[in-house]
C-alpha positions, 0 to 999 in steps of 0.5 A, spaced: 105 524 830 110 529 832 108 535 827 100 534 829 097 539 832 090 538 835 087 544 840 090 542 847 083 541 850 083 534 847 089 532 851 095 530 849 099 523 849 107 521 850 111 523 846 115 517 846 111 511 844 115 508 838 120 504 843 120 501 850 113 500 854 110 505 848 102 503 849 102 500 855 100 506 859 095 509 855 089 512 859 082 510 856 083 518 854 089 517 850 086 511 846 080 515 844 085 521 842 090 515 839 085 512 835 080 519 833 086 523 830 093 519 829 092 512 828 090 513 820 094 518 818 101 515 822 100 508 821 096 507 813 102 506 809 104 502 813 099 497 813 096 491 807 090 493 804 085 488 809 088 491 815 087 498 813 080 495 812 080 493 819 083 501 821 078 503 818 072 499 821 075 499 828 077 508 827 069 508 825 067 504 830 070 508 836 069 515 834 062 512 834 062 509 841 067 514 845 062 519 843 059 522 849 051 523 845 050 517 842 045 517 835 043 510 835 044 509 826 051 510 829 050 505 835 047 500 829 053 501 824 058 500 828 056 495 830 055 492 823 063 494 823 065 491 828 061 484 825 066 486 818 072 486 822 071 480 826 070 477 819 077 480 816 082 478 822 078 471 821 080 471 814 086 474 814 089 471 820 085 465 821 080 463 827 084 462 833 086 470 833 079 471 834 079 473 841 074 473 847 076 482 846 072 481 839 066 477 841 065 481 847 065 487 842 059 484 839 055 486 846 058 493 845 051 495 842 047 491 847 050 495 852 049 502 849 042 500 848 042 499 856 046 504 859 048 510 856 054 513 852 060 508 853 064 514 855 059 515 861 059 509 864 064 504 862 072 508 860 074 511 867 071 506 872 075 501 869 081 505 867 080 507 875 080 499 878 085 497 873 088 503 877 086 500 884 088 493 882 095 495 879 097 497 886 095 491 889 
C-alpha cells in the first residue's frame, strides 16, 4: 500500500495500519478510500477463493453507495450483492457470523431510495456522534 500513488484530493489514510490499533481509528473517509482503492490489490492474494468473493461484492457495493450521484440500476445491484455476501459468510462461515451489521445492510437500499446518497446523510453525523460520545 505503500507504493500507491492516488491524487492527494482523495485523501490519505495512516501509514501504519499493519500493527497496533491499525483500523480502529478510521474516519468514514478513509474507509471509503481504504475499500475503493487498496483493499483488492493489498488483500486478494491473501484471501480463499469464497472471500474474495465477498471482497469483491462488498468493494462493489461501497464504490456504489459511498457515491455522491446515485444511479438507482447501482442501488438495485448492490443490493443484490449485499444479499450474496450475506449468503457466502452464511456458507462458509456458518449463521451465527450473520450479524445485526449485515441484516441492517439489507436496508441500505431502502434508505437511499428514501433520503438520498448515503454520502450526504449518514457517513459524517455518525462519524461526528461517535466523536461526541467518545469524549463522554
Amino acid at each position: 500500500m505503500d507504493e500507491f500513488q492516488i491524487p492527494s484530493d482523495l485523501g490519505r489514510i495512516p501509514g501504519k495500519i499493519h500493527c497496533g490499533e491499525g483500523f480502529s481509528n478510521f474516519t468514514a473517509d478513509q474507509w471509503r478510500i481504504f475499500f475503493t482503492i487498496y483493499a483488492t490489490v493489498s488483500l486478494w492474494s491473501h484471501l480463499l477463493v469464497h472471500d474474495r468473493k465477498i471482497l469483491h461484492h462488498f468493494v462493489r457495493v461501497c464504490i456504489a453507495f459511498v457515491s455522491q450521484i446515485l444511479e438507482l440500476d447501482a442501488v438495485r445491484e448492490s443490493h443484490k450483492r449485499l444479499i450474496e455476501i450475506v449468503k457466502l459468510i452464511k456458507e462458509h462461515y456458518g449463521r451465527d457470523k450473520i450479524t445485526p451489521n449485515l441484516h441492517l445492510s439489507l436496508h441500505l437500499s431502502e434508505c437511499t431510495y428514501d433520503f438520498g446518497p448515503l454520502y450526504a446523510f449518514w457517513c459524517f453525523s455518525f462519524e461526528r456522534m461517535n466523536g461526541v460520545l467518545g469524549k463522554l
